[in-house]
C-alpha positions as CSV (number, residue, x, y, z in Angstrom):
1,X,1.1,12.1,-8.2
2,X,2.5,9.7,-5.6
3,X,3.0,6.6,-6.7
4,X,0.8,3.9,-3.5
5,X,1.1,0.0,-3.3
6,X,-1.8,-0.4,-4.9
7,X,-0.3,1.1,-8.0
8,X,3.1,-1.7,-7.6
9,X,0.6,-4.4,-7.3
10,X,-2.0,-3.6,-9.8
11,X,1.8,-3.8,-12.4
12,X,2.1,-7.0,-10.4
13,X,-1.2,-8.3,-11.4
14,X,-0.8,-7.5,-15.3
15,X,2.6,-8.9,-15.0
16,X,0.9,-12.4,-14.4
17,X,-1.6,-12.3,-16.6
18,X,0.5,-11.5,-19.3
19,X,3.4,-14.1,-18.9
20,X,1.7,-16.6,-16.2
21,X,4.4,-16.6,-13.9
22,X,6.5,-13.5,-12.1
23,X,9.5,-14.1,-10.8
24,X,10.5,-12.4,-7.7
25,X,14.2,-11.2,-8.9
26,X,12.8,-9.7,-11.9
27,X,9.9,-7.9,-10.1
28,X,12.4,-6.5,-7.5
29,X,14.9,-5.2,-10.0
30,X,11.8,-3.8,-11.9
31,X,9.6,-2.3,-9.1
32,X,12.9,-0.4,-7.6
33,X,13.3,1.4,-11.2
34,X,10.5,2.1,-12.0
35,X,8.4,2.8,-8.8
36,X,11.5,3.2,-6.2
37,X,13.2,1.9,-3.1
38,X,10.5,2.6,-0.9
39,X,8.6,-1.2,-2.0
40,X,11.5,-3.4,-1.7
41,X,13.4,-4.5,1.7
42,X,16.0,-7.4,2.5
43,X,14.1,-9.8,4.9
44,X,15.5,-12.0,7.5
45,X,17.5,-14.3,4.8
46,X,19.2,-11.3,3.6
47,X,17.1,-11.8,0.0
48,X,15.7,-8.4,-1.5
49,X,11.5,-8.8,-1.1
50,X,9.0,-6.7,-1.8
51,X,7.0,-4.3,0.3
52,X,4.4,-6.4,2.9
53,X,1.8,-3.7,2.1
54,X,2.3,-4.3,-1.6
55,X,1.9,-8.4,-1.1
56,X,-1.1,-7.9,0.5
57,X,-2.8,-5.6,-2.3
58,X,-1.5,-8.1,-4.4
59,X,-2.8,-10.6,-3.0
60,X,-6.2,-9.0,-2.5
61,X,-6.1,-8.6,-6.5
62,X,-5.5,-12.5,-7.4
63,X,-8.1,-13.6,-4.8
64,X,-6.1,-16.6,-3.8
65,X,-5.9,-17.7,-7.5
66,X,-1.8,-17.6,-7.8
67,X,0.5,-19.4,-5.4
68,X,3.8,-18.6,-4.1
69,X,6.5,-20.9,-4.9
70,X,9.2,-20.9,-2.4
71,X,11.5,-23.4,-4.2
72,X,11.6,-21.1,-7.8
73,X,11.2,-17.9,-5.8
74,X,7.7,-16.8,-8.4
75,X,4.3,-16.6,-8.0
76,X,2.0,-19.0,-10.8
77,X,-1.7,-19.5,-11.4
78,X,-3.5,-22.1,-9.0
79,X,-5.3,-23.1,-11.8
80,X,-5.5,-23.5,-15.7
81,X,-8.4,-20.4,-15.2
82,X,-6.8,-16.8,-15.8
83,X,-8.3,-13.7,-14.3
C-alpha cells in the first residue's frame, strides 16, 4: 500500500484534535519517520515544511477552522468549537 497525502494529512487532522495545537517541528520530524522524505521539503527560508499537496488536503480537512501561526511556527483552532 502506498502511503498518499491524504493519508499525512488525515494524521495531521487527529494530531489537532487530540492536543489542539501541532507544531510544525514536531510534525516534520514525525511525518519523515513515519510516512518518509517524500512530504517534507526546505522552502525558500531554508526551514524544513511540509509537502504543498499535503497542506492543501489538510486544509480541505479543517475547513478553514485552524489558523496558521507564523510567529510560533503551529497550526491552532480558530475557535473554542473542535471538529
Amino acid at each position: 500500500m502506498s502511503i498518499t497525502a491524504d493519508d499525512v494529512a488525515s494524521w495531521m487532522f487527529n494530531q489537532m484534535r487530540t492536543a489542539g495545537t501541532l507544531h510544525q517541528q514536531e510534525a516534520v520530524a514525525y511525518i519523515r519517520s513515519n510516512f518518509g522524505d517524500s512530504f517534507i521539503y526546505v522552502n525558500e527560508a531554508g526551514h524544513e515544511s511540509i509537502d504543498k499537496e499535503v497542506k492543501k488536503a489538510f486544509k480541505k480537512m479543517h475547513g478553514g477552522k485552524a489558523a496558521w501561526d507564523r510567529d510560533g511556527f503551529f497550526w491552532g483552532w480558530t475557535s473554542a468549537i473542535k471538529v
